[in-house]
N, C-alpha and C positions, 0 to 999 in steps of 0.2 A: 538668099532670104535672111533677113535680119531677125533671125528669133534666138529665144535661148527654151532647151528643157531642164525644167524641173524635176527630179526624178529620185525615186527609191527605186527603180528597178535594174539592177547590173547588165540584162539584157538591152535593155534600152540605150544604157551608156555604151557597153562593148560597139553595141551595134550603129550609134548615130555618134556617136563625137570625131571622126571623119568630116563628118558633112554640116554639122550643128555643134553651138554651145553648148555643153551638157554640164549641166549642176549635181553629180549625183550624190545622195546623202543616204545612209544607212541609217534611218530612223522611219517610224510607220507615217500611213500614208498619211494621217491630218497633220503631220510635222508638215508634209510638202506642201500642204492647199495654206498652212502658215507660212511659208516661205512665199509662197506667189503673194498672197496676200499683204503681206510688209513689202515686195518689190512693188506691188500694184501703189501702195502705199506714197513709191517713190518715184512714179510717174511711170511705171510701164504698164500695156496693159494683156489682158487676157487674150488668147488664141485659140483656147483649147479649153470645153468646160468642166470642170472638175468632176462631176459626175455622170459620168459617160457610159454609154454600152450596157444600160440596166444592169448592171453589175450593184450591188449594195453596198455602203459604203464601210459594213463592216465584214463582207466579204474575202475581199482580196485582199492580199496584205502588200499589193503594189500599186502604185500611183505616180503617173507624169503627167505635167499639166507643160502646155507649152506657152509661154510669154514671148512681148518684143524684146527684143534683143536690147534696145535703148527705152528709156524713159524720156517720154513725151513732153515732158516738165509741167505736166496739168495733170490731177489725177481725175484718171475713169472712171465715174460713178459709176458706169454701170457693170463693169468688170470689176468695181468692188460690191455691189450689189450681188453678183452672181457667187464671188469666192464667200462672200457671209453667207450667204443661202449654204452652200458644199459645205461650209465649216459649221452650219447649225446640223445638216441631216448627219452630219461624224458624230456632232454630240448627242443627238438622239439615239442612233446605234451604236455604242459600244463596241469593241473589237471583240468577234473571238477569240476565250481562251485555250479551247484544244489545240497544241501542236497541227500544221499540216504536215502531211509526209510530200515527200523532196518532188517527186512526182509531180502532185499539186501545183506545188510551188513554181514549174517550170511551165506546168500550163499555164498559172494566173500570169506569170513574167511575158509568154509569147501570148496571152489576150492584149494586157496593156500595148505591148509594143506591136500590135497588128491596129489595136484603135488609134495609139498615137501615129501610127505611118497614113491611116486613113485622114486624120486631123493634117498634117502635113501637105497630103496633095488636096485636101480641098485650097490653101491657101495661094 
């Protein structure tokens, strides 16, 4: 498969850069739905939708979005339509500021990376 992931979550990289591109960045999640967004920018397109799993998007503080691997050389309106929608409902919710404890943390890591693996075999 020709994709690449986007991702803030170390799970997701540890676990798929084997078998996939993996992009990981240590920045919150609307840094990454900005990253797809300027790749979508450059003719790839969307795979995976940004806001997935009723999960809210000021909830988890992890996010993979998975894109094509290559740029189509025409951009996807509509997969830029979708990442501006994800990057409006981020700016409406605000992140929380309470610390999560590490726990947490490991559960939101294996939600994202159980939706991203569901996103995966639908393709």
């Amino acid at each position: 498969m020709n994709a690449t992931i986007l991702t803030n979550n170390p799970l997701v990289a540890a676990r798929c850069a084997d078998s996939l591109t993996v992009e990981y960045a240590a920045v919150p999640p609307m840094a990454i739905l900005v990253m797809a967004r300027d790749r979508i920018h450059l003719g790839h397109t969307l795979l995976s939708h940004p806001l997935y799993g009723g999960i809210q998007p000021n909830e988890s503080p992890y996010r993979s979005i998975l894109i094509s691997g290559n740029p189509c050389g025409a951009l996807d309106v509509d997969s830029l339509r979708i990442i501006e929608s994800g990057l409006s409902a981020y700016e409406k919710r605000p992140p929380k500021s309470a610390p999560l404890p590490e726990a947490l943390h490991r559960d939101y890591q294996e939600i994202d990376y159980q939706i991203l693996s569901n996103a995966l075999t639908q393709l």
